[in-house]
LONU-97368 format. One record per residue: x negated, y negated, z of N, C-alpha, C, O in turn. Coordinates in steps of 0.001 Angstrom, whole numbers, plus 500000, padded with zeros to 6 digits. Layout:
SITE_n.x_n.y_n.z_ca.x_ca.y_ca.z_c.x_c.y_c.z_o.x_o.y_o.z
SITE_X_Y_Z_X_Y_Z_X_Y_Z_X_Y_Z
...
This chain:
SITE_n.x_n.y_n.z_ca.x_ca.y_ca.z_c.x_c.y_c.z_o.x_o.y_o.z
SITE_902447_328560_258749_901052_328638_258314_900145_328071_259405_900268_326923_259834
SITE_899297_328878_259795_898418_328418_260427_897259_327250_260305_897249_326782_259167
SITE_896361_326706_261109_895553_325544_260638_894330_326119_259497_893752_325416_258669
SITE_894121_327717_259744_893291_328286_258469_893675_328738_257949_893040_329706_257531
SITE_894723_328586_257563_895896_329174_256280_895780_330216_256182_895433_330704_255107
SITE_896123_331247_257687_896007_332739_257592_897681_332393_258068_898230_331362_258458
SITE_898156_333764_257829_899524_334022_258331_899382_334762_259759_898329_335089_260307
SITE_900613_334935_260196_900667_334669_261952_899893_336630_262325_899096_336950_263206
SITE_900406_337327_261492_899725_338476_261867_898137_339181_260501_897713_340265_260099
SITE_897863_337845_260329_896005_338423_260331_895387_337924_260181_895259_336729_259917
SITE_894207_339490_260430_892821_338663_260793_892263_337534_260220_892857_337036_259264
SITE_890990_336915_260715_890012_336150_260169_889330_337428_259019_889574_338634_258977
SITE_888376_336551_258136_887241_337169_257671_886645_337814_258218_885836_337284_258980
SITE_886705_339596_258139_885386_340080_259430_884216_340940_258829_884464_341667_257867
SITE_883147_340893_259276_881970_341471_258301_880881_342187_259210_880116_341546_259930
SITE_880879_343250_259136_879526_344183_259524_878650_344297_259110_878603_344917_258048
SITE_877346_343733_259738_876216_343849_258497_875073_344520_259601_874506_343826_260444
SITE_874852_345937_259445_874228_347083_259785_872204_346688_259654_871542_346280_258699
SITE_871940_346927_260590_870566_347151_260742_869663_345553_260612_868638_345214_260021
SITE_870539_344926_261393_870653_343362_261301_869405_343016_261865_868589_342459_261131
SITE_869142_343230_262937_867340_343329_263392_866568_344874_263285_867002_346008_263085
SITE_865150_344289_263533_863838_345541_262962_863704_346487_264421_863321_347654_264355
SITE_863995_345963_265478_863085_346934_266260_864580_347421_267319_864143_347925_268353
SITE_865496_347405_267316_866746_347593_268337_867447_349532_267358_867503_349760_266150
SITE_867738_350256_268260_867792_351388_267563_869424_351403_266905_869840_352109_265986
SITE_870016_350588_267541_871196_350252_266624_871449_348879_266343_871089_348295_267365
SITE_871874_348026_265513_872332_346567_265424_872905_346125_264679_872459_346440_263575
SITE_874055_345262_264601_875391_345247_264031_875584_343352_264166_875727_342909_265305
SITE_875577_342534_263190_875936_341506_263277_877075_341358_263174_877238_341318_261955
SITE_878397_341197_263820_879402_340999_263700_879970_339841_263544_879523_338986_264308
SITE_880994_339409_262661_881841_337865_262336_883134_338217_262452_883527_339330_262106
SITE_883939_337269_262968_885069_337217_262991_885428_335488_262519_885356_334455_263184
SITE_885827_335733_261091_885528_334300_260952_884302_333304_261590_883170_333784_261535
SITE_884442_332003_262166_883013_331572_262896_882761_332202_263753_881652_331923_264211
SITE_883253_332958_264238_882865_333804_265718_881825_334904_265166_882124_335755_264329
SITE_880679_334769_265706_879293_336056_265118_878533_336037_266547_878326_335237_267460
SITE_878341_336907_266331_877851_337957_267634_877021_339126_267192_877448_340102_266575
SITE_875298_338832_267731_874456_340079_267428_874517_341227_268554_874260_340917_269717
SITE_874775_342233_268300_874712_343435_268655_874080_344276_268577_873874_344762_267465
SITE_873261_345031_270181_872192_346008_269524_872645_346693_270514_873621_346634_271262
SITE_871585_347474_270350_871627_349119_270780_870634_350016_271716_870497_351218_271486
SITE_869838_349257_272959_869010_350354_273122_868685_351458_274144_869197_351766_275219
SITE_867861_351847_273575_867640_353284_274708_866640_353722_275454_865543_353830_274906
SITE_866747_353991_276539_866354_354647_277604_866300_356048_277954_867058_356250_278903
SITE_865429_357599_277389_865475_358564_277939_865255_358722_279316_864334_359365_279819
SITE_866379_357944_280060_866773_358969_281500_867843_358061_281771_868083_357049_281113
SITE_868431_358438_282700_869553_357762_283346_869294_357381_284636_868600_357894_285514
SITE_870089_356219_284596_870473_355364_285634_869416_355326_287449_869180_356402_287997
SITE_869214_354764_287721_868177_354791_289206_869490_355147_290358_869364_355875_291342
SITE_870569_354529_289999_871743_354454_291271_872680_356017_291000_873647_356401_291659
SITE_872155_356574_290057_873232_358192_289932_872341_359221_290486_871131_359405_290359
SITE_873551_360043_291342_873066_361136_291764_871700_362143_291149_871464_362469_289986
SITE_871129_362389_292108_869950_363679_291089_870575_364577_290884_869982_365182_289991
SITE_871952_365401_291294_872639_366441_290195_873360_365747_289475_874334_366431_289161
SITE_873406_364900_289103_874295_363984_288439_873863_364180_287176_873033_363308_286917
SITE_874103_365212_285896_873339_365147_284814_873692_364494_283612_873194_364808_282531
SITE_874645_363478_283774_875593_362875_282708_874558_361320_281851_873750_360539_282354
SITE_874773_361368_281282_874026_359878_280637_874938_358657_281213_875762_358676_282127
SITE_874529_357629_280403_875365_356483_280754_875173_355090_279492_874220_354807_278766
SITE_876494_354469_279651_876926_353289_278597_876559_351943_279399_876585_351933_280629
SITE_876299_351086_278828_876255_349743_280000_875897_348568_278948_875097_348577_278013
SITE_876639_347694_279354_876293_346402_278190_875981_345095_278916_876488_344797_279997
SITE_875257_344466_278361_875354_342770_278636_875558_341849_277474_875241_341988_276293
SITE_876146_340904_278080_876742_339488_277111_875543_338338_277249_874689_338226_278129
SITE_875736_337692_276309_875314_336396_276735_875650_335476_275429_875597_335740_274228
SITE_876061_334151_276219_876075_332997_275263_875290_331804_274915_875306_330726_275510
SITE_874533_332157_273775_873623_331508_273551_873943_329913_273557_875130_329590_273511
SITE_872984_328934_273610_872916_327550_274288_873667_326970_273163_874543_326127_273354
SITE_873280_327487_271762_874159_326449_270885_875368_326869_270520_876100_325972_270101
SITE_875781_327863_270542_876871_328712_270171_878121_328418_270451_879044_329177_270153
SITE_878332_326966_271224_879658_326122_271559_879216_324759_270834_878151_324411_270323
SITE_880436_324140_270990_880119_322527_270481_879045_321804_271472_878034_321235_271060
SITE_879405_321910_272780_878042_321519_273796_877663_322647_274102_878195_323757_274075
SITE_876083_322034_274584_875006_323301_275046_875485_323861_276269_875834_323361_277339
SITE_875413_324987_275850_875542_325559_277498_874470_326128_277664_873635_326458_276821
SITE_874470_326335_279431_873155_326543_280106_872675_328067_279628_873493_328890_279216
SITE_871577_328278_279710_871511_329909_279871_871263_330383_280991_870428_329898_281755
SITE_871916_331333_281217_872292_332381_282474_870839_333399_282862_870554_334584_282687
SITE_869999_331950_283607_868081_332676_283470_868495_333452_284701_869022_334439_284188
SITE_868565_333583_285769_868933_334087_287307_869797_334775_288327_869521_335438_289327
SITE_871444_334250_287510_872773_334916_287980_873569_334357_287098_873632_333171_286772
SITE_874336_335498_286626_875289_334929_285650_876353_334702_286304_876482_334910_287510
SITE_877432_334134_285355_878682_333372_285974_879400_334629_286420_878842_335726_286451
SITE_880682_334418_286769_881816_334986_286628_882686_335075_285585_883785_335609_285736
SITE_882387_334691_284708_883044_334928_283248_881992_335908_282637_882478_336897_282088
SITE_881023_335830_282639_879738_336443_282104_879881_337810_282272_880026_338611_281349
SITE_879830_338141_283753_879989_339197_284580_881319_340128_284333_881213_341344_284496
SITE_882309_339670_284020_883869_340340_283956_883884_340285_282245_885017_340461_281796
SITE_882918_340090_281309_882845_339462_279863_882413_341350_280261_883237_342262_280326
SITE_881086_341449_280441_879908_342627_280643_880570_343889_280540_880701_344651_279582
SITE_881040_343967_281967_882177_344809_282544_883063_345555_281739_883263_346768_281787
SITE_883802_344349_280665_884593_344942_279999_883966_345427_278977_884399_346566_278800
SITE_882838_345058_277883_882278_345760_277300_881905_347085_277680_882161_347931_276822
SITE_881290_347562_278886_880687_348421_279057_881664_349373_279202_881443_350548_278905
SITE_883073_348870_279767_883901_350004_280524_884404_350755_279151_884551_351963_278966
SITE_884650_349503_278117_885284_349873_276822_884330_350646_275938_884842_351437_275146
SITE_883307_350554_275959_882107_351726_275267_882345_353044_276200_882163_354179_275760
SITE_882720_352808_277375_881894_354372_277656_883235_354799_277958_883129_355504_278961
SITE_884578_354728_277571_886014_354987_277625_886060_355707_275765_887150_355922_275234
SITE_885200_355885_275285_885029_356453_274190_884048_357575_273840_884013_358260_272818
SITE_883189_357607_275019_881858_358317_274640_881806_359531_276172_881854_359034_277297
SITE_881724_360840_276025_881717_361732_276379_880348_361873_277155_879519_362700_276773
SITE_880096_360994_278336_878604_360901_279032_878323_362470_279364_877316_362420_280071
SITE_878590_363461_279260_878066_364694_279625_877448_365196_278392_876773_366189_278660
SITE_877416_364882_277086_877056_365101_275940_875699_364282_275736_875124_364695_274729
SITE_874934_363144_276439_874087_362507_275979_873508_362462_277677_873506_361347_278199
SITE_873056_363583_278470_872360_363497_279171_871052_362875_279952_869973_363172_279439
SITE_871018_362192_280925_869942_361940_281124_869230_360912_280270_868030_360835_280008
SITE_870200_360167_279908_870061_358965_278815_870605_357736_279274_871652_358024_279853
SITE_870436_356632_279303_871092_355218_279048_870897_354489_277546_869978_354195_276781
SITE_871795_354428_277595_872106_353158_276512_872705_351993_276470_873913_352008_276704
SITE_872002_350573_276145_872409_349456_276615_872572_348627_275570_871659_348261_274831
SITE_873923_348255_275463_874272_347321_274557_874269_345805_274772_875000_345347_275650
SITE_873617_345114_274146_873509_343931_274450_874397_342814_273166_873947_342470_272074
SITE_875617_342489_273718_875734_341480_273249_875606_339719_272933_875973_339018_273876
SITE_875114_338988_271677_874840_337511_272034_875156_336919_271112_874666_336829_269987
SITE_876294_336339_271728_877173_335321_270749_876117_333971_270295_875637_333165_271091
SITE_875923_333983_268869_874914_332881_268650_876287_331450_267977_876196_330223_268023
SITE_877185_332160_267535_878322_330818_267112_879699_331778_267746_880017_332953_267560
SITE_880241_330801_268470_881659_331063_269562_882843_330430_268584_882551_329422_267941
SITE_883815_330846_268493_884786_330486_267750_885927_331166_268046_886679_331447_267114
SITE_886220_331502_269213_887032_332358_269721_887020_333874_269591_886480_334414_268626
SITE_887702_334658_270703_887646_335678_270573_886222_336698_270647_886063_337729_269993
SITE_885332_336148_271549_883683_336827_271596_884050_338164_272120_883485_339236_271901
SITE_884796_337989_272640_884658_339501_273602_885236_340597_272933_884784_341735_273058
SITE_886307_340297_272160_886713_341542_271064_885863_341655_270183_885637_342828_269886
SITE_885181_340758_269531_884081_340842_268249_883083_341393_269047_882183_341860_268350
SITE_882895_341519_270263_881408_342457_270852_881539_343596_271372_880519_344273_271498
SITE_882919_344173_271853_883170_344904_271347_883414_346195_270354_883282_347407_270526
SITE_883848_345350_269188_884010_346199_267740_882205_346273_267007_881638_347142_266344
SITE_881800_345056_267474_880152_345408_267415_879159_346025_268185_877974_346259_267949
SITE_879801_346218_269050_879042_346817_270363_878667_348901_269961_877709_349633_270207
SITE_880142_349134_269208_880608_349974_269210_879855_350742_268205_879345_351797_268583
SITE_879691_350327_266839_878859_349828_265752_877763_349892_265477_877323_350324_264412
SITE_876900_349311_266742_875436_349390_267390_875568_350414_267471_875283_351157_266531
SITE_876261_351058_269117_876364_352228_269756_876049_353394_268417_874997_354028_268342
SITE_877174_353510_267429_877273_354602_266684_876148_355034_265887_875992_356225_265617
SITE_875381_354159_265508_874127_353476_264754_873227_354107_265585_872617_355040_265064
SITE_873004_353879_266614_871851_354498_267649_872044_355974_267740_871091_356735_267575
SITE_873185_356380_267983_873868_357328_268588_872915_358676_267120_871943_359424_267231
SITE_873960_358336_265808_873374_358981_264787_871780_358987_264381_871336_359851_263624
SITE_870933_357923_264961_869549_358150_264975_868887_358842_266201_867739_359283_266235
SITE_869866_358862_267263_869108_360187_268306_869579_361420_267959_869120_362380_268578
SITE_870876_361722_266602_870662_362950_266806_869648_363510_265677_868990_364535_265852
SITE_869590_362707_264470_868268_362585_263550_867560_363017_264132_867470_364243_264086
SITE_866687_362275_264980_865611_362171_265662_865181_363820_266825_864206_364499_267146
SITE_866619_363748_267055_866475_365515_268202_866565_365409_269862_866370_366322_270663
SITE_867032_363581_270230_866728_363431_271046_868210_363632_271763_868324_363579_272987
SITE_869545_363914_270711_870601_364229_271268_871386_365740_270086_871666_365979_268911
SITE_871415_366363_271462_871876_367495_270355_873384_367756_269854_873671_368510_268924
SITE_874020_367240_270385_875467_366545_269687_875866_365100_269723_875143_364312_270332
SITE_876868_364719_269170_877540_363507_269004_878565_363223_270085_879723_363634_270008
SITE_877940_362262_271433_879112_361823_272510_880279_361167_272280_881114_360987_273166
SITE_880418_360741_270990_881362_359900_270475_882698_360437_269999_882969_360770_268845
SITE_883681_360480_271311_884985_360985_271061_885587_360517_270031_885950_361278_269133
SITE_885771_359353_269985_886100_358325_268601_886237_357078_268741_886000_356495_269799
SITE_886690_356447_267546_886017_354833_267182_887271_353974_268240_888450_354260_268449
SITE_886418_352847_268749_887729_352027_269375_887321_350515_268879_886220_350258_268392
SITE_888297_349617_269060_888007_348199_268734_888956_347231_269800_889477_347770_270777
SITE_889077_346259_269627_889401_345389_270067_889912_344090_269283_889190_343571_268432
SITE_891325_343520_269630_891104_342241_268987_892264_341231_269973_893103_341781_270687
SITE_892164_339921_269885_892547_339332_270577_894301_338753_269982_894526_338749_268772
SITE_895239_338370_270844_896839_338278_270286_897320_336952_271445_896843_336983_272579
SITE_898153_335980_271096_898838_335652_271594_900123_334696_271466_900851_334776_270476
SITE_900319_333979_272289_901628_333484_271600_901543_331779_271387_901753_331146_272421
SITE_901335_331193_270491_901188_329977_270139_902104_329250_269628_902694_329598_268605
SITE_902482_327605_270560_903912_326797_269816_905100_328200_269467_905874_328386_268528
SITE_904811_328946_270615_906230_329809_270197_905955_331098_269083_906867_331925_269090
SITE_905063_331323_268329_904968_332392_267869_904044_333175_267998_902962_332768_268421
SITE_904243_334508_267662_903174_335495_267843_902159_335203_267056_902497_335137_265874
SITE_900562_334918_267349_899893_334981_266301_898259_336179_266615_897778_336320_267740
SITE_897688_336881_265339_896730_337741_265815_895298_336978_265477_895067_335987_264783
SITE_894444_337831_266238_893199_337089_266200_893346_335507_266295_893670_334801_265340
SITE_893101_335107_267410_892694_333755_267834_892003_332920_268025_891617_332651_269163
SITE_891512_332024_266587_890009_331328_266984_890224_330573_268148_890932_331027_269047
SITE_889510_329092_268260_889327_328665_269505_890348_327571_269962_890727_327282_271097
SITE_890657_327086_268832_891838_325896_269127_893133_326725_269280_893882_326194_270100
SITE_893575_327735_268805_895012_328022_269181_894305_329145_270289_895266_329524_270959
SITE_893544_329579_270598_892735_330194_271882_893477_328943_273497_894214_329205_274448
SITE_892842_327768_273090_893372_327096_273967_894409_326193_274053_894386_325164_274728
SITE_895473_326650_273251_896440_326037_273317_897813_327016_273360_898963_326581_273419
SITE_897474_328264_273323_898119_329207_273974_899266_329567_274947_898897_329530_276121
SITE_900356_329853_274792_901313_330038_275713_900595_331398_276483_900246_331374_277663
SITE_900478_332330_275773_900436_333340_276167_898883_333976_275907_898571_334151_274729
SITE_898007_334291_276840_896976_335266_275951_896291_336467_276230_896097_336858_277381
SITE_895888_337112_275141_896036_338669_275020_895117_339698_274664_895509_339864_273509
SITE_894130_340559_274810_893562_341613_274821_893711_342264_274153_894772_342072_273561
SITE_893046_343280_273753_894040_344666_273339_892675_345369_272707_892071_345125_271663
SITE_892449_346268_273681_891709_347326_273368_891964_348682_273052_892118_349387_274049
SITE_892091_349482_271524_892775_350705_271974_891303_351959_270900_890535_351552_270028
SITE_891396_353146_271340_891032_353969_270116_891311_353863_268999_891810_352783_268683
SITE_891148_354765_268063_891318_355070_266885_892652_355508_266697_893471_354878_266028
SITE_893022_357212_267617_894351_357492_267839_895296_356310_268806_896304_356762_269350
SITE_895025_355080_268973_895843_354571_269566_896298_354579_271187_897294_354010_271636
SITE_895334_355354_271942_895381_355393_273193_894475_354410_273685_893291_354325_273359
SITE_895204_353520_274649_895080_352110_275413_893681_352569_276293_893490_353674_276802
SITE_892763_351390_276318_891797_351303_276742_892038_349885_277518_891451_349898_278600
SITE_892649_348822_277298_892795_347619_277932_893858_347104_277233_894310_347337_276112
SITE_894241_346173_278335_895537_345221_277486_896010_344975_278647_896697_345529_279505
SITE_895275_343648_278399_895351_342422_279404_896014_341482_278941_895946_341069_277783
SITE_896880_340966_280022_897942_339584_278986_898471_338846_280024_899049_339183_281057
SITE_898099_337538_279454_898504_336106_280765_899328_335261_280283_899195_334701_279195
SITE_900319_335098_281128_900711_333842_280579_900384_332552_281081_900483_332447_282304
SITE_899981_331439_280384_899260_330115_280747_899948_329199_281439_899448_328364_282193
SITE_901542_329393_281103_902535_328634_281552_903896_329763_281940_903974_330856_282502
SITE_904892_328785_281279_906033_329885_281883_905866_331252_281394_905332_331605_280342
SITE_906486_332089_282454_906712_333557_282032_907030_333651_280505_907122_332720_279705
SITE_907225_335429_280213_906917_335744_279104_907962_336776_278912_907939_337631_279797
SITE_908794_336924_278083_910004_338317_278187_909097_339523_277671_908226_339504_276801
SITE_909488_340428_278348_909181_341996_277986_909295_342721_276881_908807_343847_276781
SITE_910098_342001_275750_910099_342645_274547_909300_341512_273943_909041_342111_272899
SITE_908689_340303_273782_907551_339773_273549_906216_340751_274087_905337_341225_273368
SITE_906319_340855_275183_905221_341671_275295_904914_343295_274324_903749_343485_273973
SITE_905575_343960_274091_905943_344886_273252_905486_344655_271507_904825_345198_270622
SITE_906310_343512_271744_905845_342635_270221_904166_342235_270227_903497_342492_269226
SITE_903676_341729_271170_902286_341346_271234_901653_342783_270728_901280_342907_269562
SITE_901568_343726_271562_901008_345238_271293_901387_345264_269723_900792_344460_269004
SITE_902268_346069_269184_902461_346411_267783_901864_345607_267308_901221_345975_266325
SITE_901739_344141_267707_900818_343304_266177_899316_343592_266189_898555_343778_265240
SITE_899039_343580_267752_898024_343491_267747_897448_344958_267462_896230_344889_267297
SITE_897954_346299_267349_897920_347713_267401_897403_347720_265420_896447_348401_265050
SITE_898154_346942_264513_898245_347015_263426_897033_346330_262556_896615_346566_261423
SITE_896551_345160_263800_895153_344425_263485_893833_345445_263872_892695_345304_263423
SITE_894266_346470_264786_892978_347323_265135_892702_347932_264109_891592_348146_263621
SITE_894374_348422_263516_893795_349580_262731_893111_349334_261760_892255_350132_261380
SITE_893373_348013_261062_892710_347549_259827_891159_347083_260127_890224_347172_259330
SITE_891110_346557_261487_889504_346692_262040_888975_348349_262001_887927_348524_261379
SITE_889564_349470_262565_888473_350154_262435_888244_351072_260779_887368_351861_260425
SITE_889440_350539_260072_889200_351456_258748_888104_350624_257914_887946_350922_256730
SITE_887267_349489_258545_886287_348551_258163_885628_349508_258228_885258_349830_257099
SITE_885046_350572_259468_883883_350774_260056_883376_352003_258979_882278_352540_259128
């Protein structure tokens, strides 16, 4: 038994609550247990300044940020240059939105997801993610309402959730204390059908056997699915 009396393969409490702010064209408050993270959605009719002029494809792009109280101490806010955690946090959001979305279908468009963890409790980057996504879809279905997209870029739903190996066992979704106390820790980004988008995995200390790793995937494969039949 774990210290929140979840068992080793599931989730926290997780909750979507849709149209969470007034003026963002998509927004998705996401929880993962204490971990909540606002998520929006917005848009830009044209694309990108750095893409080609025959270049007629739209584009996905996200930013993170962690708000000052959202840890036990304040952290700074990122007014000028963000860190290197910040930056590779971004990255992966963005790569993981637009590894789902068909940019030749939403032309001449940007859309920018902004994620901001207001309470950290492990695991931000999968919960912004599965909210990111959420937003995205949210926006997505009000440009085609609207006429401003004449199909749906959205190949299909993906999520994310975090896995690793703690005092020796596999455990899924990782708040922050077995986050850092971790033998092993783990990623796992996939679609809907189950095709890998990320899955990243470290070990903190000694190596890790290969059918553990195997084992990490399936648990964590079985926590997606029950994340996206939320959505």
């Amino acid at each position: 038994m774990r210290i929140d009396g979840r068992a080793n393969n599931q989730l926290r409490d997780i909750k979507f609550t849709h149209g969470f702010t007034k003026h963002a064209l998509g927004s998705v408050l996401v929880e993962f247990g204490d971990t909540k993270v606002i998520c929006t959605a917005s848009v830009d009719l044209k694309k990108p300044k750095w893409m080609a002029d025959d270049d007629e494809r739209g584009w996905v792009t996200a930013e993170y940020s962690l708000l000052p109280s959202a840890t036990n101490t304040r952290c700074k806010r990122e007014r000028d240059k963000v860190s290197g955690r910040t930056h590779e946090i971004q990255r992966l959001i963005g790569r993981s939105l637009r590894a789902c979305v068909d940019l030749e279908k939403m032309p001449k468009m940007t859309i920018t997801v902004d994620a901001d963890v207001i309470q950290a409790d492990g695991g931000t980057r999968t919960a912004s993610i599965c909210g990111g996504f959420l937003a995205l879809q949210d926006a997505v279905n009000k440009l085609i309402a609207s006429g401003d997209l004449l199909e749906n870029p959205i190949i299909e739903p993906i999520a994310a959730i975090s896995i690793g190996i703690v005092d020796g066992e596999i455990k899924l979704d990782l708040n922050y204390e077995e986050d850092s106390h971790a033998q092993v820790d783990s990623n796992v980004i996939l679609t809907k059908s189950g095709k890998i988008v990320d899955f990243q995995t470290t070990s903190e200390g000694e190596p890790y056997e290969y059918d553990k790793m195997l084992e990490l995937f399936a648990v964590a494969k079985t926590g997606i699915d029950k994340i996206i039949s939320m959505y």
